[in-house]
C-alpha positions in Angstrom: -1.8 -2.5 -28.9 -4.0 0.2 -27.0 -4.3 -1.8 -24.0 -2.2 -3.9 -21.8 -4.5 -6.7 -19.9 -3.1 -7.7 -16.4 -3.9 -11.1 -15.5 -0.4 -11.9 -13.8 0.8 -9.6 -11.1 4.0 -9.4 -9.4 4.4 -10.8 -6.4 6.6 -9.0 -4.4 8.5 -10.7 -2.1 8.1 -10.4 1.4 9.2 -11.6 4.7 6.3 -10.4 7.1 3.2 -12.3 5.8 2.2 -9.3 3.7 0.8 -10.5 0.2 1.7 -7.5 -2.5 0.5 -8.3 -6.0 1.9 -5.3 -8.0 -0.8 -5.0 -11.5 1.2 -1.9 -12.6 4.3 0.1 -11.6 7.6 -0.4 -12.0 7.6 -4.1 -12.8 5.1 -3.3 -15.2 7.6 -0.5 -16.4 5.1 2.1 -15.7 6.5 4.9 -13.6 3.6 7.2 -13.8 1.9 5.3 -11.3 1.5 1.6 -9.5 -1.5 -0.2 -8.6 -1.1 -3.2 -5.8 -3.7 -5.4 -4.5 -2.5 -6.2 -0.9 -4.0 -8.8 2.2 -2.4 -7.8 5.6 -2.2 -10.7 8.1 -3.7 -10.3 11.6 -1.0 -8.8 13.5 1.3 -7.0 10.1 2.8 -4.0 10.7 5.9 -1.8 8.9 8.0 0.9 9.6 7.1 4.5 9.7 8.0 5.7 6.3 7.8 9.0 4.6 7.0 8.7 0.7 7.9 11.1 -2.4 4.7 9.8 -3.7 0.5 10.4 -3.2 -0.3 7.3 -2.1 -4.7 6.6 -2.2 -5.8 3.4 0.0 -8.9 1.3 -0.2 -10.5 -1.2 2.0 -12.6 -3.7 0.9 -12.1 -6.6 3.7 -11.3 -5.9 7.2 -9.9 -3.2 8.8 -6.3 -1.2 8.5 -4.9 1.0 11.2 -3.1 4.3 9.9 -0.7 6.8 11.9 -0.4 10.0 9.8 2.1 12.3 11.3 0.7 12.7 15.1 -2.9 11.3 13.9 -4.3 7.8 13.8 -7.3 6.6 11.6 -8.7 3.6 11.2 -10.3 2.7 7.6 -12.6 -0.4 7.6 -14.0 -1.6 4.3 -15.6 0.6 1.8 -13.4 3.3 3.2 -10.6 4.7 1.6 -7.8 7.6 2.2 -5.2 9.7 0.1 -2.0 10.2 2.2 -0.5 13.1 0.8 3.5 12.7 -0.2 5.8 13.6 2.6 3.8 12.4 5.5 5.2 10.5 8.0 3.2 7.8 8.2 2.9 3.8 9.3 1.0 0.9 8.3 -0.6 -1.6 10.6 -2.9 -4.2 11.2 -3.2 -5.0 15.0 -6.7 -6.3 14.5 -8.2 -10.1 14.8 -8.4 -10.4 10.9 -7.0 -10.2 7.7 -6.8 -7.0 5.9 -7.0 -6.5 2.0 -7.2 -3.4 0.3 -5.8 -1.7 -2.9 -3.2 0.9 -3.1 -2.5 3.5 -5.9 0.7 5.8 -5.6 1.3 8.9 -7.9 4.4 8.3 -8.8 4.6 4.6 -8.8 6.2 2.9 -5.3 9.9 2.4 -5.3 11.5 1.3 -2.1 14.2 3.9 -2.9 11.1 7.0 -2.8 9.2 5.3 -0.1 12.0 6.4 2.7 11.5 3.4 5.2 12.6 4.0 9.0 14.8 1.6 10.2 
């Protein structure tokens, strides 16, 4: 078949309120690159991680706090960012409200390339 139509997305597990639905990546047995749909909770935030991968960001409800190496940007919808691979960088949303965007990595996400500090 030429085409591969995603209407079931991983759901990656997670323990901090964070909804991840992977359409393609690993799970998906794509390595090339992975595509996540993603709604941050009031409040989310993860570690400071520094990624073997490109990873592109968009915003289309709410607003997503980023600190790239000793810089912090905020994104609100409509926005988006490319956060080149090895840049220390961390994830947050310390705003009022919910926070859903759409990430693309190049290569796909692994937790073993993502480099998570503990």
């Amino acid at each position: 078949m030429p085409y591969y139509k995603q209407d079931k997305p991983f759901v990656v597990p997670t323990n901090d309120g964070k909804l991840i639905e992977e359409h393609f990546g690993y799970t998906t047995n794509e390595k090339a690159l992975s595509i996540a749909h993603m709604i941050a909770p009031p409040g989310w935030s993860e570690p400071y991680q520094t990624p073997e991968f490109d990873e592109y960001t968009l915003v289309s409800k709410g607003t997503k706090k980023i600190e790239a190496d000793r810089d912090e940007i905020i994104l609100t919808a409509g926005q988006s960012i490319l956060i080149k691979k090895g840049t220390r960088v961390r994830y947050s949303n310390p705003f009022n409200e919910p926070c859903e965007y759409w990430s693309v990595c190049l290569p796909a996400f692994t937790i073993d390339t993502v480099h998570r500090e503990d």
